[in-house]
N, C-alpha and C positions, 0 to 999 in steps of 0.2 A: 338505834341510829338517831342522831340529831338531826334536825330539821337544819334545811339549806336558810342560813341568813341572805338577804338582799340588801341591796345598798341606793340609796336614794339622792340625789343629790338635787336642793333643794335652790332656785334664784330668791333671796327674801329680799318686801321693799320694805322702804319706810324708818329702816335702823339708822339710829344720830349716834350710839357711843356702844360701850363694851358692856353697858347694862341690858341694853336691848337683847344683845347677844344672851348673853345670859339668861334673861327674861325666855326669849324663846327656848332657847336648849332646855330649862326646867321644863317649860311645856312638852316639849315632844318626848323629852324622856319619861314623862308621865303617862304618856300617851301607852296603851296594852298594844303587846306585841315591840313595841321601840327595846332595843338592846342597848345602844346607845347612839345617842346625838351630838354634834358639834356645830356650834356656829361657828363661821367666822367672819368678823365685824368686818376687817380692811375689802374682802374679796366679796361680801354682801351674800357667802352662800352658806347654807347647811347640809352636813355629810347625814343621813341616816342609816342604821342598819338595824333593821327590824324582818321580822318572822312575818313569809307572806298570808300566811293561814289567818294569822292575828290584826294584820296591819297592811294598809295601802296606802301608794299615794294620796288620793283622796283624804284620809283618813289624819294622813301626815299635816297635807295642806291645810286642814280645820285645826289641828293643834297651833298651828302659826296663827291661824285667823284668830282664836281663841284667848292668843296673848296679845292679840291687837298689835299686829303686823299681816302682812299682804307676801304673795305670793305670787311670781313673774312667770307667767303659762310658757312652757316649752313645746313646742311644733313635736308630733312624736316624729323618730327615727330621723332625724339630724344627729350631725357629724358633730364634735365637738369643736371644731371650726367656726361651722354656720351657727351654731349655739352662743359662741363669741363673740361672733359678727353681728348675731341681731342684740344681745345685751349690751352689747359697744353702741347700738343703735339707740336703743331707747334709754341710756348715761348720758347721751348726748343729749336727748330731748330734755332729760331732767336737767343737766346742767344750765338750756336755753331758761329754759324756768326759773331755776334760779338764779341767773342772773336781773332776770328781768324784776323777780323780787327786792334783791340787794338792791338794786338801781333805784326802785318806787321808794323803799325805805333811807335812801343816801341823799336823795334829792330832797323828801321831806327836812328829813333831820337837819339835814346845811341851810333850813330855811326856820324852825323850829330852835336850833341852837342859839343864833343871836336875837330872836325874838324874847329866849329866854332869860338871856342875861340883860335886858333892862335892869333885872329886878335888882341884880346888882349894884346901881344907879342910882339913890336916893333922889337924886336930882331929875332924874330921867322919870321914874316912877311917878315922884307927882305932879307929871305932865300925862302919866297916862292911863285912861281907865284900866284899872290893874282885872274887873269883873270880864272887860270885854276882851282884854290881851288873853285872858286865860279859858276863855272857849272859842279863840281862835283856835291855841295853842293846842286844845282838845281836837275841835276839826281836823286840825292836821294830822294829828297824833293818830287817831282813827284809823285812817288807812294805812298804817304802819301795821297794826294791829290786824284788821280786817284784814288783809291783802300780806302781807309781806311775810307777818309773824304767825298766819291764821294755822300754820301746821304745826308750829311750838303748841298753841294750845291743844289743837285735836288730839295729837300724839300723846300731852302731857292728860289729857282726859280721860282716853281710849287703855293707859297705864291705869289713871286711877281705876278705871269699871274694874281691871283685873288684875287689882291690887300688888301691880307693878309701878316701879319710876324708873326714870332714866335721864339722861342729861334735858329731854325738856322739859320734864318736872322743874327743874333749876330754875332754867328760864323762863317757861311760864311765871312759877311762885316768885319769882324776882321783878320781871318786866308787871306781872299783872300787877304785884303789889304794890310798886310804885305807880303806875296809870289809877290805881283805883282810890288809893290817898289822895292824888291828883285831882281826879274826879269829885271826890270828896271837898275837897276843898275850892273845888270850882263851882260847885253846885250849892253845897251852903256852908259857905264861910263863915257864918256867924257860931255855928258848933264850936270851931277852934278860937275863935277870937273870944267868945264867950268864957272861953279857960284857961284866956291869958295865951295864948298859941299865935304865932303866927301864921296865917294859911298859906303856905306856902308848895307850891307845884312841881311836880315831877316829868313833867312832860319830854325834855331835852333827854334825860336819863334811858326814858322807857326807848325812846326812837332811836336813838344813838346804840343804844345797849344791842336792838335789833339789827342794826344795821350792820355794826361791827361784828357781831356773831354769823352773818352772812357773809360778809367778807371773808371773814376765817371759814367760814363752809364750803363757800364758790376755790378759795385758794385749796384747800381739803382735795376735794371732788378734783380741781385741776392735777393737783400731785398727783393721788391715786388713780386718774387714769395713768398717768407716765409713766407709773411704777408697773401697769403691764403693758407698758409701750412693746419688749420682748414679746410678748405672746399676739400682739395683733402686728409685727414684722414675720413670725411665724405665718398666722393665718391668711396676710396680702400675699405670701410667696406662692398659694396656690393656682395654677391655671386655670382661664378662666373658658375656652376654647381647647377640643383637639378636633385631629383630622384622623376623621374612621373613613379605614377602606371598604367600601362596600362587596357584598358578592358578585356582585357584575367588577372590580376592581375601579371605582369610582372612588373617588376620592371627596370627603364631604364636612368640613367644620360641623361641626355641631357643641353646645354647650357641655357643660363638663358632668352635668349632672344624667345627662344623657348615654355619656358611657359607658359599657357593658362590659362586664366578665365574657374573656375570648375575644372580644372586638378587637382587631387588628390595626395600630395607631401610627400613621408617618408623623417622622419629627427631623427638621431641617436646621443645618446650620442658625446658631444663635436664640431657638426657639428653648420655653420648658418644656419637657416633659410633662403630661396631663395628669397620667396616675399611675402605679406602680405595675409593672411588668417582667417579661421577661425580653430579651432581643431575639429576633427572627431573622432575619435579614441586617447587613450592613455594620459598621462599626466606627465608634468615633470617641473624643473624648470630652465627660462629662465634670462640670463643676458642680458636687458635692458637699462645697463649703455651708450651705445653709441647713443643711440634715448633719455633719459631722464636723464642721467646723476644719478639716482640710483644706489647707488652701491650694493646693497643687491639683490641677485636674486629673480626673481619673480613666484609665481606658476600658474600652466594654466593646465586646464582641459579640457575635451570635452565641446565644445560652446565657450570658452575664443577666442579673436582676439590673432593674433601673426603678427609680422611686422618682414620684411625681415631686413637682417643684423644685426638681434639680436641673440645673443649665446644661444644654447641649452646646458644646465648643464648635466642632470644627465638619464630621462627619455628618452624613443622612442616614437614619436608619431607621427599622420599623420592629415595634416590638407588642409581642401580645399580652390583654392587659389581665394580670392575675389579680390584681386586689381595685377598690373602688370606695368611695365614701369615706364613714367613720372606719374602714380595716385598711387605709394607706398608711404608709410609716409616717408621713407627715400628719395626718389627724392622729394616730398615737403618741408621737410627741407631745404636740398640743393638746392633748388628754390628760398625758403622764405631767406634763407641765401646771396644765388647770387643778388636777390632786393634789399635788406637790403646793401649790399657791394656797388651796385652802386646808392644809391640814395645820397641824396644833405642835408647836413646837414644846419640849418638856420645860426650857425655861421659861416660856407663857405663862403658866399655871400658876403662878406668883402674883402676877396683875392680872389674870384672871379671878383671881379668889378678892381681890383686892377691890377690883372693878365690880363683882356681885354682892358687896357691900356698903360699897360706898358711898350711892348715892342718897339710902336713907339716915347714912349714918353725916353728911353733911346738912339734911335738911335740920337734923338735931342740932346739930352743933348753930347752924344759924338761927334757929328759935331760941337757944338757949344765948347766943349773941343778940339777938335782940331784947331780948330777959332782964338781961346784966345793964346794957343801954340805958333803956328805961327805965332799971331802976336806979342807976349809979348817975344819970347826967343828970345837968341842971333843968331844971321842972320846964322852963322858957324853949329849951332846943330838946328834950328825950326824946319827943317823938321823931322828928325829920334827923336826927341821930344815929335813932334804935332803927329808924327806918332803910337808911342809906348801908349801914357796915351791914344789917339784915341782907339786902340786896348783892351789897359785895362777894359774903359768902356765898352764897348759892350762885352768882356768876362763875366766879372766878376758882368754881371747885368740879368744874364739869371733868368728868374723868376720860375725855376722848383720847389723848395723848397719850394715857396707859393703854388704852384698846388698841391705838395703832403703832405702839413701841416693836412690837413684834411681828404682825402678819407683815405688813409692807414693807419692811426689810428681806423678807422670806421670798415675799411677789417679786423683789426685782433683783432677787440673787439667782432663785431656781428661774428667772428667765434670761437672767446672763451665761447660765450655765448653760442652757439650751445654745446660745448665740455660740457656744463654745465647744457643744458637743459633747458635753457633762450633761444625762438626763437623773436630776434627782429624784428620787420616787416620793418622798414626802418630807417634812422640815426636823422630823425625830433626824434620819438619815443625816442632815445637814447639821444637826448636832453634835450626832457623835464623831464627824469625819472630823471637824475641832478639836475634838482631845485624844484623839489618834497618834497615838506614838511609837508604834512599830505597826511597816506595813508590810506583809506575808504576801511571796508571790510564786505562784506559779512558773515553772522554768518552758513547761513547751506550749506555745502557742500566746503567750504572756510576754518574758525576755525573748525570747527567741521566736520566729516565724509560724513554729509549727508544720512547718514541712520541710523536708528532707531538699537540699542544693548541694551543688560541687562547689566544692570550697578549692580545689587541686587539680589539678589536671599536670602530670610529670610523664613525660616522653623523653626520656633518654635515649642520643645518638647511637644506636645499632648497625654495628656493621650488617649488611646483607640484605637490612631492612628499608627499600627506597621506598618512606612514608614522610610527607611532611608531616606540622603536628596539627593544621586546620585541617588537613586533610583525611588523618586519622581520626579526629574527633567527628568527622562525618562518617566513617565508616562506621565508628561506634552507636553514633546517634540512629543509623540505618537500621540497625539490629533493635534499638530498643525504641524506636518507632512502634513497633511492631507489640511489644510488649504492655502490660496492664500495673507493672508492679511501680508503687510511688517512687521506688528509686531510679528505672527507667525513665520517668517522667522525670526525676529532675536533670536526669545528660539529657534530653530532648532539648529542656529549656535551657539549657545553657551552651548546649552548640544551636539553637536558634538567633544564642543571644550573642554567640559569636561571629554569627554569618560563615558565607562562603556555600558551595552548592549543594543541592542537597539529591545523598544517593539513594539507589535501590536496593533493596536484598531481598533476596527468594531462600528460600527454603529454610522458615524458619520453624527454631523450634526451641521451647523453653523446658531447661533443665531445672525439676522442682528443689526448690531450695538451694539450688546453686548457683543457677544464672539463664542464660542463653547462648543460643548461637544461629547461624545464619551467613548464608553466604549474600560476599558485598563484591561487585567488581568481578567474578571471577575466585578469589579469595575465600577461605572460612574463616570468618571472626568468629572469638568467643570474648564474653562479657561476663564476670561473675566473682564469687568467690576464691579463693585457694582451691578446696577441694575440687572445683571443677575444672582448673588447670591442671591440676593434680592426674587425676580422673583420665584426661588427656596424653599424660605423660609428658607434658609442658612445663620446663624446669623454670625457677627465677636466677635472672643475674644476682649479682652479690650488690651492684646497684640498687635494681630494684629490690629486693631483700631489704636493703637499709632502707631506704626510702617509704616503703612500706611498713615497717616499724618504727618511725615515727609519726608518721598519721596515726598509726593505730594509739599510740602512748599520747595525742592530741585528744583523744576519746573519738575519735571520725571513723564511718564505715571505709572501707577498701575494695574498691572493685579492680579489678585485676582483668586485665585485656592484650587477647593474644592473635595475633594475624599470621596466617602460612605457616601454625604451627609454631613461631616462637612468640616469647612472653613479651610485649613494647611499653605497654603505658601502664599507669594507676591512674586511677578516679580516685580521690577523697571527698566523700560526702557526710554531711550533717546537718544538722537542723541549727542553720546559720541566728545569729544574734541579732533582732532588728537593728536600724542605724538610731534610731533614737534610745533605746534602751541605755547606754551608759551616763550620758548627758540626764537623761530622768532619774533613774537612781541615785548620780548627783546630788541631783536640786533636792530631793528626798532629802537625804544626810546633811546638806544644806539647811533644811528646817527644821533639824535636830531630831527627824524620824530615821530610826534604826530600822534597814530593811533585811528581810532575811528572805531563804529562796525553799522554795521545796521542789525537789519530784522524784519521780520512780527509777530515774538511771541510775546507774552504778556511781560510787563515791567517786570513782573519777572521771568522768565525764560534770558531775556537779561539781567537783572542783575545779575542772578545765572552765565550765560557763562561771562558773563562780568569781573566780579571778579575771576574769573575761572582762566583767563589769563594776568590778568593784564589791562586792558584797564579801564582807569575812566572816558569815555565821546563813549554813544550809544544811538542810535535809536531805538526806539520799534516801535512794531504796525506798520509796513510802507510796504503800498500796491504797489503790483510790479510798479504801474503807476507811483509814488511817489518815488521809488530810483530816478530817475534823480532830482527831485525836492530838494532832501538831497545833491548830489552832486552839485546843481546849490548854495545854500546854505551856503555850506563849502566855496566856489569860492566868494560869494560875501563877504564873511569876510576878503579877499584878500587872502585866502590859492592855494599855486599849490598844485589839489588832481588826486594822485594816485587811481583809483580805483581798487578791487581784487574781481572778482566772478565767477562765472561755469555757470547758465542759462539762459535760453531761459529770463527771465525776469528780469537781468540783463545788455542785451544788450543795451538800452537805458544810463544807466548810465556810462557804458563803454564808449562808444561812446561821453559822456557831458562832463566825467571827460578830465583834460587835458594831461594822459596818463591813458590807460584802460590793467589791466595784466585780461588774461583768465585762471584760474587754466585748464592744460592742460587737466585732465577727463572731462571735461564741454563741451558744446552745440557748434557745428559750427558755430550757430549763433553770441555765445558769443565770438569765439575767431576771427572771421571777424571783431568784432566790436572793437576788443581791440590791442593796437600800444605795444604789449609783449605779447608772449603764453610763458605760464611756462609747461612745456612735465610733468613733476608730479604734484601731489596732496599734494604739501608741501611748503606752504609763505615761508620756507628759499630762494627757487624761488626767491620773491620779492627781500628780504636781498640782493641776488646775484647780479640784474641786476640794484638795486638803488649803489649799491657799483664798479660795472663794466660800469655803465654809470661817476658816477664821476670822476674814474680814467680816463677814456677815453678822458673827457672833459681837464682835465685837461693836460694830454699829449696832444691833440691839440692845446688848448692855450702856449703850450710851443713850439711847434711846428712852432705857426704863429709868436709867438714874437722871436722866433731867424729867422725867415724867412723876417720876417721883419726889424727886427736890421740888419743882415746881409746887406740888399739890403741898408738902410737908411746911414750904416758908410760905406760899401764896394763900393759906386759910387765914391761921394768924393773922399775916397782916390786913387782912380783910374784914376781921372780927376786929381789930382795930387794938392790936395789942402794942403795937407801936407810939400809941397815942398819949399814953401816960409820962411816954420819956423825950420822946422827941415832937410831940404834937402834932403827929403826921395820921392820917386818914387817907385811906382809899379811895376814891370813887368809882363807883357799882361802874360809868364810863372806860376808865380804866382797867379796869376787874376783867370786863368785855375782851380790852384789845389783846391783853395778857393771855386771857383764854384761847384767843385766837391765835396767836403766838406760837403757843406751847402746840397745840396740833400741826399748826406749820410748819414750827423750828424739827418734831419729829420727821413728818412727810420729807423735808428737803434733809435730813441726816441719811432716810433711807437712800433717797436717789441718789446718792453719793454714790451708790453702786456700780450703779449705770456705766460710773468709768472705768470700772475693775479692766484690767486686760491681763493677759499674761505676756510676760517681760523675757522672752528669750530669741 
């Protein structure tokens, strides 16, 4: 027997690009007992799953500390909510931070910058002590350093003790090496002039270079909150107050963290609901749109479930509370949601292998540019030359923009989806639903309701018979009041749903497998099949006779109903077509996905739903064992199949297809097994999330290809290769704002998401 893996999910600080990530993930995977590790840069967290026997948190948390990164202490048994809420807490404190550094550093440099261009100035120059402008120029420069840039260095230190770099390797090795030739020549000039050099200063470079790299960080850190703006609209929607009835029936507010499993909760016109329950008393109707993305409010009665941070419209009612904490359906979204934000999508792995190489493979290439510099320029300029394109490289090659080509497009797709009631379980899922070209569905409880309705109700004028036909439909409803069988329940509900009074009947009694009866009025009604008219000696007209074989050749059950002894009505029943089903099917075919149907009825009955809604290629007759077998089937024609179904005996094909959606009323089972839960009972679900994965994908790939164009023309011209033909050069200044840039121009291509809607 194998040993139970566990799963660790880790807040890391301290990370600046997609090397850090990496940096840590070796660690922990080195770590004994680790099976495997994931960082993810944009969302700041690490997945682990390691063996408890071998490894612990504790244990985990020193493999971080060890690659010199820090680790964000979690409150034990918090919800994934509150876990949100307080990390939303302390992004904010860090962003106060750093703005307040950008600003120390913006304000020097804009005073620092034209002090430095005297030197420009021939004319201006020999008016001014050039010894004493240039340890001003130092002073100032200092608390850029000290204060502004002091965590580029730590970071780029705490790398080298553990023989890691990462993007502030860059920046250290560029800002220090320019401050320190600066310094150099501030302090003894005579070394350079002594060799024919001009001593000239770098101070403007180093402050500006810092400044600008804050700028693009504070802009960063602003995106990437935005990008899970979805997930903290999730976590504000929960309530922050309920009202528990006490055992004396007292009625008492109390905070929300105070409520109990069992405790009995009022909830009045207009108010949320606190946490998830059941109804006891009372009924009314709730808006759902923020769990399921419904916009139509939904009604709920005594027995109905009710899920916290949903709206109570119109009614009062009280319901007892079965779930609480991290086990309400709203902290499992926000769970499913928070996994799904930090998992690893398969087209990552690209700039990930790219990003774990990179940053020692630029520091080479700008040594090896400074090389060439100084040995190719003129003897008067090589050094402040070799010095500057030196600096350029390593700015202007930070690999941030590759680390967040991907996660944060993923963070504000899977939290659009949530807004929409598409829960995606992880970003593989959001993959494959993109090259999804035939999606397989489920006919009962999928297209169709999943429960048995009258589709018919035919009452032919009878001589002898003084019934009208609402009034018949109540004697029938009286009889099967009474009964348990799904098909009674659905003539309940539909002479409920046609009003008119409703009657008595005694003496009832249910014939197995054939029907009922029961006297209504005075009268014995029977309700049932043939044979139990039969049975009766109860002939059919030649009316009903026809009439009845057509419903039956519609694929519909037939209940046959006879008062005083002669035969008067049919019932036609089936398991009605949702109203959305053909319109979704549609837009399916629409996006050039071929959808095809399965289930276990008779070929004609799947051809009657078939033609229903359009689909010209289904499955009959296909025993629960045998869906994956239809699925393995489709796959070997070379199709990617989408699967869509609700039960317990669908789970299997879920799980074969190469994405499985759970229509969200269906089985635990099923939606464990399946890489998309849809929160309602409507394929436009599917529509959504095959239309929200493609755009995602494709804002990633736009994402990677300017992350990568960027880095392929921005080294070059940095290393100064331009310079030969057109006499153009860089400045490391420059180099800065471009780097800033390139992680921006990503961030704001993600949040293009943001506006995704669906359009019907």
């Amino acid at each position: 027997m194998e040993p139970t893996t566990k799963t660790e999910t880790l807040d890391i600080e301290g990370m600046t690009c997609a090397s850090c990530a990496s940096a840590i993930e070796k660690s922990l995977s080195r770590a004994p007992g680790v099976q495997s590790a994931m960082v993810n840069f944009a969302t700041e967290k690490a997945t682990v799953h390691y063996l408890p026997g071998q490894a612990s948190p504790a244990s985990l948390k020193e493999a971080v500390v060890n690659a010199g990164y820090g680790v964000m202490e979690r409150a034990p048994d918090t919800s994934a909510a509150e876990r949100s809420a307080e990390i939303d807490r302390q992004k904010a404190l860090a962003y106060q931070k750093l703005k307040r550094r950008f600003w120390v550093a913006t304000v020097l440099a804009i005073i620092i910058m034209p002090l430095s261009m005297l030197m420009l100035w021939p004319a201006l120059m020999a008016r001014v002590n050039m010894p004493v402008l240039n340890y001003a120029l130092l002073l100032l420069t200092l608390p850029v350093l000290a204060y502004s840039g002091r965590e580029f260095y730590v970071s780029a230190w705490n790398g080298f003790k553990h023989r890691s770099a990462n993007m502030d390797t860059l920046i250290a090795v560029g800002t220090g090496a320019a401050f320190l030739y600066s310094l150099a020549a501030t302090v003894v000039p005579g070394f350079f002039t002594s060799r024919g050099l001009v001593p000239e200063v770098y101070y403007d470079t180093t402050a500006t270079i810092i400044a600008l790299i804050l700028l693009g960080k504070v802009l960063e850190l602003r995106a990437k909150t935005q990008t899970s703006a979805a997930m903290r609209s999730l976590i504000g929607l929960q309530a922050k107050t309920a009202r528990v009835v006490r055992p004396n029936g007292e009625e008492v507010d109390v905070p929300i963290e105070q409520v109990q499993l069992g405790d009995i909760v009022v909830v009045r016109p207009g108010e949320k609901v606190a946490t998830d329950g059941r109804i006891t008393e009372g009924q009314s109707s709730l808006d759902e749109a923020m769990l399921t993305g419904e916009s139509l409010p939904v009604t709920k009665k005594a027995g109905d479930p009710v899920f916290g941070a949903t709206l109570n419209k119109t009614g009062s009612f009280r319901f007892e509370v079965t779930k609480v904490g991290s086990d309400t359906m709203l902290s499992q979204i926000v769970k499913l949601v928070e996994d799904a934000q930090g998992s690893r999508a398969p087209i990552q792995r690209l700039a990930d292998k790219v990003s774990s190489i990179f940053v020692p493979t630029v520091v080479v290439i700008s040594i090896l540019t400074f090389v060439l510099w100084f040995d190719l320029a003129p003897v008067d300029t090589r050094l402040p030359l070799a010095l500057v394109n030196f600096v350029a490289v390593l700015i202007i090659a930070c690999p941030c923009a590759l680390g967040l080509a991907t996660p944060t497009a993923i963070m504000v797709s899977t939290g659009k989806g949530a807004e929409h009631g598409v829960l995606i379980r992880n970003a593989e899922a959001l993959e494959k639903a993109y090259q999804v070209n035939t999606v397989l569905l489920d006919k009962t409880g999928t297209i169709t309701r999943g429960e048995p309705a009258v589709t018919d109700f035919l009452a032919p004028s009878l001589a002898g018979v003084a019934q009208d036909g609402p009034r018949l439909l109540q004697l029938v409803a009286a009889v099967e009041r009474q009964s348990e069988h799904p098909l009674a329940e659905a003539v309940v509900r539909h002479a409920d749903a046609q009003g008119g009074d409703k009657l008595m009947a005694t003496g009832f009694r249910a014939v197995e497998g054939k029907g009922a009866t029961a006297t209504v009025g005075g009268q014995a009604v029977f309700i049932g099949n043939r044979r139990l008219l039969a049975d009766e000696g109860i002939t059919l007209s030649p009316e009903l006779t026809a009439q009845a074989e057509q419903l039956l050749s519609q694929a519909k059950t037939v209940l046959y109903v006879a008062v005083a002894g002669q035969a008067v009505a049919l019932l036609g029943v089936a398991d009605t077509v949702r109203d959305t089903s053909v319109a979704a099917i549609k837009e399916l075919q629409a996006l050039g996905i071929e959808v095809v149907m399965m289930t276990g009825d008779n070929p004609q009955t799947a051809a009657q739903v078939a033609g229903q809604v359009g689909i010209t290629r289904y499955f009959a007759e296909v025993l629960p064992a045998e869906k994956a077998g239809k699925v393995k089937a489709l796959q070997a024609e070379g199709r990617i199949v989408a699967m869509v179904g609700d039960g317990i005996n669908d789970a299997p094909a879920l799980a074969q297809a190469d994405i499985g959606l759970a229509i969200g009323s269906g089985t635990d089972v099923a939606m464990e097994a399946a890489g998309i839960t849809l929160m309602r009972s409507d394929l436009h679900g599917v529509v959504t999330a095959i239309e929200l994965s493609r755009q995602t994908i494709r804002t990633i790939k736009q994402n990677l290809f300017f992350a990568f164009i960027y880095n392929t023309l921005g080294i070059p011209v940095a290393a100064g290769l331009l310079y030969p033909f057109f006499g153009i050069l860089l400045s490391p200044m420059l180099a800065a704002a471009a780097m800033a840039l390139s992680s921006v121009s990503v961030l704001t291509n993600s949040l293009r998401l943001r506006s995704f809607s669906v359009k019907r």
